[in-house]
MARSE-238094 format. One record per residue (C-alpha): residue number from 1; y, z, x. Coordinates in nm, 2 decimals, decimal comma, m for minus. Example, Ala and Ser with C-alpha at 12.3 -4.5 7.8 and 13.67 -1.06 7.14 Angstrom:
2
{1; {m0,45; 0,78; 1,23}}
{2; {m0,11; 0,71; 1,37}}
end
This chain:
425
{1; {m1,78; 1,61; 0,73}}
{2; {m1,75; 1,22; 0,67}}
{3; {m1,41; 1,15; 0,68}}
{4; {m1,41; 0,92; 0,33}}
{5; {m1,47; 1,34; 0,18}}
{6; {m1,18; 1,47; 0,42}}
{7; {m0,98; 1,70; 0,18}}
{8; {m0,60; 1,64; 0,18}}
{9; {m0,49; 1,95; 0,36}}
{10; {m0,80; 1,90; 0,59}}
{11; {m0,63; 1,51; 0,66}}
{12; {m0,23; 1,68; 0,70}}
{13; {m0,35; 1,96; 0,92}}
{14; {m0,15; 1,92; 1,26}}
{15; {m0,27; 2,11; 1,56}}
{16; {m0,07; 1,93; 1,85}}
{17; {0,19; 2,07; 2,06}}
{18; {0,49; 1,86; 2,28}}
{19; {0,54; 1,96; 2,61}}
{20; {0,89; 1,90; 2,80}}
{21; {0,72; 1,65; 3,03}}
{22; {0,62; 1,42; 2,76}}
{23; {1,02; 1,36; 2,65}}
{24; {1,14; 1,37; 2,98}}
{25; {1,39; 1,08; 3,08}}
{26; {1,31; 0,88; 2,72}}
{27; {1,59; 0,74; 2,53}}
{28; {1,43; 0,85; 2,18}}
{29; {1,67; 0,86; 1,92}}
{30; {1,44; 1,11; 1,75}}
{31; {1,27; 1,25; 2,12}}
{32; {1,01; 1,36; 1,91}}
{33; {0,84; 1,41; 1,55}}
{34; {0,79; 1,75; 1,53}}
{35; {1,05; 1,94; 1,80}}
{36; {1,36; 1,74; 1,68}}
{37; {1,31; 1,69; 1,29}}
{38; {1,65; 1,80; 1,14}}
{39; {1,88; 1,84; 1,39}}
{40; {2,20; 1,69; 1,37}}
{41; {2,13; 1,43; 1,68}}
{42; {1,91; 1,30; 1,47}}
{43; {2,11; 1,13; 1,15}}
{44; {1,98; 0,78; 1,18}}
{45; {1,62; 0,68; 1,20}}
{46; {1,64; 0,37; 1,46}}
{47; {1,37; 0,13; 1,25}}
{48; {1,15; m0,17; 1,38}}
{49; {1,07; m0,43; 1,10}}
{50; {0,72; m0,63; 1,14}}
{51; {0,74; m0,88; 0,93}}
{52; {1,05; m1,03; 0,80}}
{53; {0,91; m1,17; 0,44}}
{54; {1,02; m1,10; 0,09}}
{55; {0,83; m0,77; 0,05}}
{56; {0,99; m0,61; 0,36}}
{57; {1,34; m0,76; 0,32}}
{58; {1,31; m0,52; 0,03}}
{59; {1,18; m0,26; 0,20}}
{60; {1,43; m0,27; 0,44}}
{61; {1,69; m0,27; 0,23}}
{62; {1,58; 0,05; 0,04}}
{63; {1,53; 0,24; 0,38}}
{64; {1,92; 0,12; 0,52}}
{65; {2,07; 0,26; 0,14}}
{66; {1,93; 0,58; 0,22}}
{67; {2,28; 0,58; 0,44}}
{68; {2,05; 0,74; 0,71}}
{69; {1,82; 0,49; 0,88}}
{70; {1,90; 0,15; 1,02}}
{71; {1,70; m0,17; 1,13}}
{72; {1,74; m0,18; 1,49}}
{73; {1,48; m0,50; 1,58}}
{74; {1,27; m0,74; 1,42}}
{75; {0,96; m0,92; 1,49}}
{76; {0,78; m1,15; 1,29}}
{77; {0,52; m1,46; 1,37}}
{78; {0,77; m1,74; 1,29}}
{79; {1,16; m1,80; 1,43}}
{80; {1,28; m1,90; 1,07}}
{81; {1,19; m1,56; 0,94}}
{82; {1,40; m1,36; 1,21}}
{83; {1,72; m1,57; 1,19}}
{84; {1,69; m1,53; 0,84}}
{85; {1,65; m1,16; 0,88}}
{86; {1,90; m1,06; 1,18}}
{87; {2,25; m1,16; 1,00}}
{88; {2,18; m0,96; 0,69}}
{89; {2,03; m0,68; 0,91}}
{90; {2,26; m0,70; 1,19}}
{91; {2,04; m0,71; 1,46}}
{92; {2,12; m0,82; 1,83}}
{93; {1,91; m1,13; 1,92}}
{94; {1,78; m0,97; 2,23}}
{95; {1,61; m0,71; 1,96}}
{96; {1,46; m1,00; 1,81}}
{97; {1,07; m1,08; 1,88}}
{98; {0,84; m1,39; 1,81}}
{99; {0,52; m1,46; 1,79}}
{100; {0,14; m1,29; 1,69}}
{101; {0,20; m1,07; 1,98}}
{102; {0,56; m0,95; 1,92}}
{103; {0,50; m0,69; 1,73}}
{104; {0,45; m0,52; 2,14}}
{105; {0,81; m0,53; 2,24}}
{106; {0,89; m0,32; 1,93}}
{107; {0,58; m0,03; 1,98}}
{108; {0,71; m0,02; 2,36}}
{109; {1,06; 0,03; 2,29}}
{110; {1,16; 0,40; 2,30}}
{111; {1,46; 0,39; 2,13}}
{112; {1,28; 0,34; 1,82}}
{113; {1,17; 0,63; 1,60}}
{114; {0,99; 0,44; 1,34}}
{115; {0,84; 0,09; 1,23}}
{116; {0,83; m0,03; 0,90}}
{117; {0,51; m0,29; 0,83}}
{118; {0,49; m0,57; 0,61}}
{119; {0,33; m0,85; 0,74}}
{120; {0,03; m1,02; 0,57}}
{121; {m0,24; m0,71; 0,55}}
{122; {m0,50; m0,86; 0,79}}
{123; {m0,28; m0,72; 1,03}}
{124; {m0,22; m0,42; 0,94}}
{125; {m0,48; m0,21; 1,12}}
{126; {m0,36; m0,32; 1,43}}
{127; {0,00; m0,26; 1,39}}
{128; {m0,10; 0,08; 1,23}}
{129; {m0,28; 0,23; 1,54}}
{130; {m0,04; 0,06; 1,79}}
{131; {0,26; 0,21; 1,60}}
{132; {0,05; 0,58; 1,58}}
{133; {m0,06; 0,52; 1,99}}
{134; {0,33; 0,46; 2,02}}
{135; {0,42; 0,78; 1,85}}
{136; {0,59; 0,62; 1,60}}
{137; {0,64; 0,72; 1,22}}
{138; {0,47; 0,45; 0,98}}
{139; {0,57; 0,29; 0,68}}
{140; {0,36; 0,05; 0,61}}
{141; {0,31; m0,17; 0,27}}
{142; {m0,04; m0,22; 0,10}}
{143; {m0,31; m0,25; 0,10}}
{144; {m0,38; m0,09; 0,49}}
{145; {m0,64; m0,31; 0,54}}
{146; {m0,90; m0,59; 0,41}}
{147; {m1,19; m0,52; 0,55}}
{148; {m1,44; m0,16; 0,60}}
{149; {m1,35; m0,20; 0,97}}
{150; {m0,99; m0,24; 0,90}}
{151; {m0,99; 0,06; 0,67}}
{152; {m1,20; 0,29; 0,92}}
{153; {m0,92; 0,21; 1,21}}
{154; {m0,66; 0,34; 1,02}}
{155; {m0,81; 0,65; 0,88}}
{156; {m0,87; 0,73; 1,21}}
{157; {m0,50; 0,66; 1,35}}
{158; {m0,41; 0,85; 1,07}}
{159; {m0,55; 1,13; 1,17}}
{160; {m0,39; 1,14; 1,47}}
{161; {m0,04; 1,08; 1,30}}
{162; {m0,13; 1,41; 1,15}}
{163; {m0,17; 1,60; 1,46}}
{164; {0,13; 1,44; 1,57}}
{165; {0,38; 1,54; 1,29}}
{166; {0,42; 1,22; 1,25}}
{167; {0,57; 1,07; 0,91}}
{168; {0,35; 0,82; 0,72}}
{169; {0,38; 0,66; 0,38}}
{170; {0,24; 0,37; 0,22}}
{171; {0,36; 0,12; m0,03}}
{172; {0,16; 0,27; m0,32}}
{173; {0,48; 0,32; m0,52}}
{174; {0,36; 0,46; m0,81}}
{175; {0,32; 0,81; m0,66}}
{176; {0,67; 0,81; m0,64}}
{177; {0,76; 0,79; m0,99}}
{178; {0,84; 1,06; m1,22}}
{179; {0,70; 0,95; m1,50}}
{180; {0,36; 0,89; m1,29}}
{181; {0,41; 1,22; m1,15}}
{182; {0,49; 1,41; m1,46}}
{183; {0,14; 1,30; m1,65}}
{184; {m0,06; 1,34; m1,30}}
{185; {0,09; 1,71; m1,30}}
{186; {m0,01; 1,72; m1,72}}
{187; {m0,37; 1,53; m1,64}}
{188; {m0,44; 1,80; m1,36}}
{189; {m0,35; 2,08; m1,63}}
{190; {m0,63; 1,92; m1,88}}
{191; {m0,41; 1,72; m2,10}}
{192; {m0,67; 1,52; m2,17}}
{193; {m0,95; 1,73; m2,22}}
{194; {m1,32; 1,56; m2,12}}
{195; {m1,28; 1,19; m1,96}}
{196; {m1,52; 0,90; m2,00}}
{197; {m1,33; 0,59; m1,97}}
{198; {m1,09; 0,43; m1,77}}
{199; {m0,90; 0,11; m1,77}}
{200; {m0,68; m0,11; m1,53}}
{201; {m0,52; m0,45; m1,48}}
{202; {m0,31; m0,70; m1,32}}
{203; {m0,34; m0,99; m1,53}}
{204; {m0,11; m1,29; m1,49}}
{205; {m0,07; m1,65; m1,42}}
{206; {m0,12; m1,84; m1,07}}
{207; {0,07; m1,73; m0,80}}
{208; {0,36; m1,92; m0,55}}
{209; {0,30; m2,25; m0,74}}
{210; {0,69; m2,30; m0,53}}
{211; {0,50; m2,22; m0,19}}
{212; {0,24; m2,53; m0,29}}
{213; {0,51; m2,75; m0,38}}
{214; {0,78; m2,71; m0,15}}
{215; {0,52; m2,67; 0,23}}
{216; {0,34; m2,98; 0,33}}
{217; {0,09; m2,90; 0,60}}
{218; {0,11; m3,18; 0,78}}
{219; {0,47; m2,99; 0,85}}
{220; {0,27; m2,71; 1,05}}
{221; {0,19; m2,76; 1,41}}
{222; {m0,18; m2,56; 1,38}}
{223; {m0,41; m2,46; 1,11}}
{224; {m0,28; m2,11; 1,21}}
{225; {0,07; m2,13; 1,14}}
{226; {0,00; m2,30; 0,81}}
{227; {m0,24; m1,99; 0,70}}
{228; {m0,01; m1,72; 0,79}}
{229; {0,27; m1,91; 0,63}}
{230; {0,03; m1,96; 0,32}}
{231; {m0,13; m1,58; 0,40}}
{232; {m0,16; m1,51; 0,05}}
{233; {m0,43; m1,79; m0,02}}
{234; {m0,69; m1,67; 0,28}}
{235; {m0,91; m1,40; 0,25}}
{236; {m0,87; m1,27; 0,57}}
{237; {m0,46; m1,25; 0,55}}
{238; {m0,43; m1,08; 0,20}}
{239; {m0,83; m0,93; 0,16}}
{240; {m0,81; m1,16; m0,20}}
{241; {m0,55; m1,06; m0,48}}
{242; {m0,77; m0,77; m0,59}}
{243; {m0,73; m0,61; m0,28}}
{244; {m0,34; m0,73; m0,24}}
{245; {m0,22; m0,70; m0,55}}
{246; {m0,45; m0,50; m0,80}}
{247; {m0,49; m0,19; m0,53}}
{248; {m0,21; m0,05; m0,75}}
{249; {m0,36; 0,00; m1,03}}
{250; {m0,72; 0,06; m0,91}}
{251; {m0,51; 0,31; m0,70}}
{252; {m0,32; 0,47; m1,00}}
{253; {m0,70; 0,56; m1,17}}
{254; {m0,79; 0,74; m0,88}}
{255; {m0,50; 0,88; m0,78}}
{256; {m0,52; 1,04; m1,22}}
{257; {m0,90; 1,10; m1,13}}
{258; {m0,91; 1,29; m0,80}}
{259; {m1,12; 1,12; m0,64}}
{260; {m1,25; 0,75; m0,54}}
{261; {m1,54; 0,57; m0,69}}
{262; {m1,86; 0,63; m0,62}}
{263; {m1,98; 0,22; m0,67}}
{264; {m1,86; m0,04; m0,80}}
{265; {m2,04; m0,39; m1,01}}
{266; {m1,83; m0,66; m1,09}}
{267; {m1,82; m1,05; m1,08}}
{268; {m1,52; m1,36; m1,05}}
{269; {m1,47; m1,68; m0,97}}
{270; {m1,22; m1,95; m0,84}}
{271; {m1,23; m2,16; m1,10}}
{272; {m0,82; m2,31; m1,15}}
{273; {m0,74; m2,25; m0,79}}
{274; {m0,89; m2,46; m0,60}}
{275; {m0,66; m2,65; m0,41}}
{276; {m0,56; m2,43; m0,07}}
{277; {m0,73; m2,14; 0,08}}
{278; {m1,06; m1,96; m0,04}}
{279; {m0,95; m1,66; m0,27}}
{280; {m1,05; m1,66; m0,59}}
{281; {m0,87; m1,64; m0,91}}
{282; {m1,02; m1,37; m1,16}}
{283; {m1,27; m1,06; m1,11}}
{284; {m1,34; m0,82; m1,34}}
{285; {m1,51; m0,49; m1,19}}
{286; {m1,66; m0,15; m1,33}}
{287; {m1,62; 0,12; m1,14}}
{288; {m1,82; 0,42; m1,18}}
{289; {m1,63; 0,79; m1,09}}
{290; {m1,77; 1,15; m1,06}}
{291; {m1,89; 1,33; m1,40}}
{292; {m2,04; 0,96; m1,53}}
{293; {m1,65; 0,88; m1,56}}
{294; {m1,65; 0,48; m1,59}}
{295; {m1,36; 0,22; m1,53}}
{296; {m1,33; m0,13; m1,57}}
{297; {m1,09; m0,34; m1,44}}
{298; {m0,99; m0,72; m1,46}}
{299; {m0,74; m0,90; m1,18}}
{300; {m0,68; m1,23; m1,31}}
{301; {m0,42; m1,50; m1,15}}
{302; {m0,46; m1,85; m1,42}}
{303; {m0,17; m2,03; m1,59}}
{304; {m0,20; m1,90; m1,95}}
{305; {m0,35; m1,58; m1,92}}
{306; {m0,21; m1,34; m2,11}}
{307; {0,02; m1,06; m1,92}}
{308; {m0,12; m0,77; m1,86}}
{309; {m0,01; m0,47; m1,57}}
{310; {m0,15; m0,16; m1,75}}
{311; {m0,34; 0,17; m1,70}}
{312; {m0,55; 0,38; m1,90}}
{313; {m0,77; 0,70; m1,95}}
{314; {m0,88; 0,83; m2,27}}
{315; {m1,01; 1,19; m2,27}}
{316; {m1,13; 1,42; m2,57}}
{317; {m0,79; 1,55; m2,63}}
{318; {m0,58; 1,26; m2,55}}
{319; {m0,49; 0,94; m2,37}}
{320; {m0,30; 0,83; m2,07}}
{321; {m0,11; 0,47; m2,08}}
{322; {0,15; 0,28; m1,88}}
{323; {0,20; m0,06; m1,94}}
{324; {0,42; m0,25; m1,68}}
{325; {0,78; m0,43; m1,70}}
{326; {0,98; m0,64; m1,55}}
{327; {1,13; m0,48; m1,20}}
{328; {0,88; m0,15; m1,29}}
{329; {0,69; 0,08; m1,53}}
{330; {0,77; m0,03; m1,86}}
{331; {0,63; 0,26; m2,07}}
{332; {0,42; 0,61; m1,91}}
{333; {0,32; 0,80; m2,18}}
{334; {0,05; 1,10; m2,32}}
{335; {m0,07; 1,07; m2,67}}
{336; {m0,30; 1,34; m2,82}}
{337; {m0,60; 1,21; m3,03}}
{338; {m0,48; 1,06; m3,41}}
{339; {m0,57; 1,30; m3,69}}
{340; {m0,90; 1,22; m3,85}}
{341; {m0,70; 1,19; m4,21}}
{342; {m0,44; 0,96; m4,06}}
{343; {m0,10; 0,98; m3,94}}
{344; {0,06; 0,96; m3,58}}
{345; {m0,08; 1,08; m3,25}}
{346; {0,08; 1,36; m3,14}}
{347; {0,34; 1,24; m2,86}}
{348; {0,25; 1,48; m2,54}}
{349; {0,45; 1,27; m2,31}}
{350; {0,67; 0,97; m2,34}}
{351; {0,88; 0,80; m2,08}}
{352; {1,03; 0,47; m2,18}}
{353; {1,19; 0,21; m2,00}}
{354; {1,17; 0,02; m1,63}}
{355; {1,08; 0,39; m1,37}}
{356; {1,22; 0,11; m1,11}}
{357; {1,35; 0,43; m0,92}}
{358; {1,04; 0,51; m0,75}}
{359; {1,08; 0,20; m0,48}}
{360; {1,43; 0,43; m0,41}}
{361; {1,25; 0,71; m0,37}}
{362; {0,96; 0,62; m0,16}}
{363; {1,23; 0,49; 0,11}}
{364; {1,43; 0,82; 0,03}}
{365; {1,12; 1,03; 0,13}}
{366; {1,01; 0,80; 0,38}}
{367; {1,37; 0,88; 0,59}}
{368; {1,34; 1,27; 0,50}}
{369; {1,03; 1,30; 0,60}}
{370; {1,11; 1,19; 0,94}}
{371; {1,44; 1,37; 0,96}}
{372; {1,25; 1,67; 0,83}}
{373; {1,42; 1,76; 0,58}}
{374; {1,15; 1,73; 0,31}}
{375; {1,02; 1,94; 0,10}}
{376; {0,62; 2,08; 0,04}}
{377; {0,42; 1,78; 0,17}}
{378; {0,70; 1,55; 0,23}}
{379; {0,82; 1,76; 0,52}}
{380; {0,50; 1,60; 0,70}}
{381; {0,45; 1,29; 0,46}}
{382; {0,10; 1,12; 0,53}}
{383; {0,01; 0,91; 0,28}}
{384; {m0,31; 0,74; 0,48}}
{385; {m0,62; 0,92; 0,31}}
{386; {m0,51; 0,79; 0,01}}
{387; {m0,42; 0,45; 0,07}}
{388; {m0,71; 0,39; 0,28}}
{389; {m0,88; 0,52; m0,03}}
{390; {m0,72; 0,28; m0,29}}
{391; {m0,80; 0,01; 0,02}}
{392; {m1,15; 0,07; 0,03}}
{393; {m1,22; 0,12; m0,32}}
{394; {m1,03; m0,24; m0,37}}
{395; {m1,28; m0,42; m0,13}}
{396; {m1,57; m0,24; m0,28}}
{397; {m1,49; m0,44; m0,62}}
{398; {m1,40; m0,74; m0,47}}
{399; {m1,75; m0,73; m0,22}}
{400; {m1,96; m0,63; m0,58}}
{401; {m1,83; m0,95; m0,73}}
{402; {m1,85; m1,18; m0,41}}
{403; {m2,21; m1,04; m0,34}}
{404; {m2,32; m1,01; m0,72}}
{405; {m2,42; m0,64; m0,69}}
{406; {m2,38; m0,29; m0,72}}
{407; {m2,19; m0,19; m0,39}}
{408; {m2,18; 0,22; m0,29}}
{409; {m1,89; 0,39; m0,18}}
{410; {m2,11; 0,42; 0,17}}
{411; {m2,23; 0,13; 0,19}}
{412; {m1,86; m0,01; 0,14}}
{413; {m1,69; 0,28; 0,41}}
{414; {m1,99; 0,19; 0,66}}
{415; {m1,98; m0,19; 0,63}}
{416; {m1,91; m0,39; 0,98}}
{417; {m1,82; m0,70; 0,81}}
{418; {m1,47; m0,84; 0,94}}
{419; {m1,26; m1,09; 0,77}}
{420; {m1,14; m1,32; 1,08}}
{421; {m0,95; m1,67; 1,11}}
{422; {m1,18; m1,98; 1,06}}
{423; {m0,96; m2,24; 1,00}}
{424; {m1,03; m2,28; 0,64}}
{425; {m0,89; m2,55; 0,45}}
end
């Protein structure tokens, strides 16, 4: 079995005892993932945060509102981020860890249960399987990875998290709405009928325009610390902004679909950003799905496009749409196919407004699921098939339009190329 085609209870299946011996003199706040999950010693998950930056200052946030977890040490690649991070957070200065390496000190630290990572993605695969070797539960933000290699490391530490019982979600948010959920469940039942075409996009204008104003390189000692501090501009930090950003909504067509893409064909350009870093600014990508279902999808990042964070899938019976908002999902909805002699669609579902609850949520489950006190497959939450999934699929695109040609799933899972540090400009 190739583990791309590993089923979902195939990927959660745990086999793995704990003996006595292994928790013997530890200091675990949670001794163990699956032989102390609910007890009452157990009513704080003791966090360390890699990667003190906007996304996970968020994060954070969310997981300490549950009222049952708390960031317990920080580590990040640059001194400015942890002291901005440790006074909000509370954390002691001796729990507080610099440099490319100090994401170490917090996988070696018993006392804590769980690690919570969101630094730029090009490091992600390594902090995953450190954090899994650790025993640690993950939560970890998009995408997982942003290269084949990347995403092959952590399917395989996620595995092992499964053995392990231990808790894993990624920041694929969606799957935590209601309104997402609620048309997934109708979509499974055949709300739609037959589907042949899909639809996604994160259209926008450029990104961090602040970031290129405010930094002057000549301000950064190497070419390294002014590329992580820029991450978002280098292919090998953030995979490009199809892979970064657009993952979400590649992720929600799958996620509707069942199943991955087969290929993908698609083509971009960097044609308004051209001033820092080597990503490029616009792809546009057709994906091809089991049962000849197709999707295209655009990522585009220019001044003066036209906004655009939407999904869609028309079947023979109706048609799934969400179009984004400010702070969230703007409008989920089901319509049923418009009568042939006019009139309205039937409404099948409709859920208007910002679903900005989901973020909530995901933290919500996140903390349950390492208590264990969740329910069905949040007891053991283990999000990593598909988020390396909605990973791989997202580098798939993104290699079709940098190579100019049809790219497999295979050929994508089995690829050895690795994004690495150049020194770009």
């Amino acid at each position: 079995m190739k583990k791309q085609d590993l089923s979902r209870r195939d990927f959660v299946k745990s086999s793995a005892a704990v003996t006595a011996a292994s928790i013997a003199g530890s200091a675990f706040t949670i001794v163990k993932a699956e032989s102390v999950r609910g007890t009452t010693a157990n009513s704080t998950v003791q966090i360390g945060w890699v990667g003190n930056g906007g996304q996970g200052t968020r994060d954070a946030q969310l997981l300490e509102q549950t009222g049952k977890a708390k960031i317990v040490a920080l580590a990040d690649y640059f001194q400015y981020r942890l002291d901005k991070a440790k006074g909000p957070f509370k954390v002691d200065d001796k729990k507080c860890y610099r440099g490319i390496d100090a994401y170490k000190a917090i996988m070696s630290d018993s006392s804590i249960d769980a690690v919570l990572l969101t630094t730029p993605p090009g490091f992600r695969p390594d902090h995953f399987r450190s954090a899994i070797a650790a025993k640690k539960h993950v939560f970890a933000e998009k995408p997982l990875a942003v290269d084949a290699p990347g995403c092959r490391m952590v399917a395989e530490a996620g595995e092992k998290a499964a053995t392990q019982k231990l808790s894993v979600v990624v920041g694929l948010q969606r799957h935590y709405s209601k309104a997402y959920r609620a048309c997934k469940k109708l979509i499974d039942e055949g709300a739609l009928g037959i589907v042949g075409l899909a639809h996604s996009a994160w259209d926008q204008g450029d990104l961090w325009h602040d970031r290129r104003a405010k930094y002057d390189k000549a301000k950064w000692p190497t070419q390294m610390d002014w590329e992580v501090e820029h991450w978002y501009y280098f292919k090998w930090l953030s995979g490009d902004h199809i892979v970064e950003q657009n993952i979400h909504n590649i992720d929600v067509i799958s996620w509707m679909l069942n199943s991955h893409p087969l290929k993908a064909a698609g083509f971009g350009g960097r044609s308004a950003r051209k001033e820092i870093g080597d990503i490029w600014d616009h792809f546009a990508i057709t994906y091809e799905y089991p049962n000849s279902v197709v999707s295209s999808n655009t990522c585009i990042q220019i001044d003066g496009t036209p906004g655009d964070v939407s999904e869609t899938i028309r079947g023979s019976k109706a048609t799934f749409t969400t179009t984004a908002g400010k702070g969230g999902t703007g409008g989920t909805r089901i319509e049923g196919a418009r009568p042939r002699r006019g009139g309205d669609a039937p409404m099948i579902y409709k859920y208007e407004g910002m679903d900005d609850k989901h973020y909530d949520q995901e933290a919500a489950t996140f903390v349950a699921s390492v208590l264990g006190t969740g329910e069905g497959e949040d007891k053991y939450r283990n999000d990593t098939k598909y988020g390396v999934e909605s990973t791989l699929a997202a580098i798939m695109g993104r290699d079709s339009a940098y190579k100019g040609r049809v790219i497999t799933w295979d050929e994508a899972w089995n690829s050895k190329e690795k994004l690495a540090f150049k020194g770009g400009a």
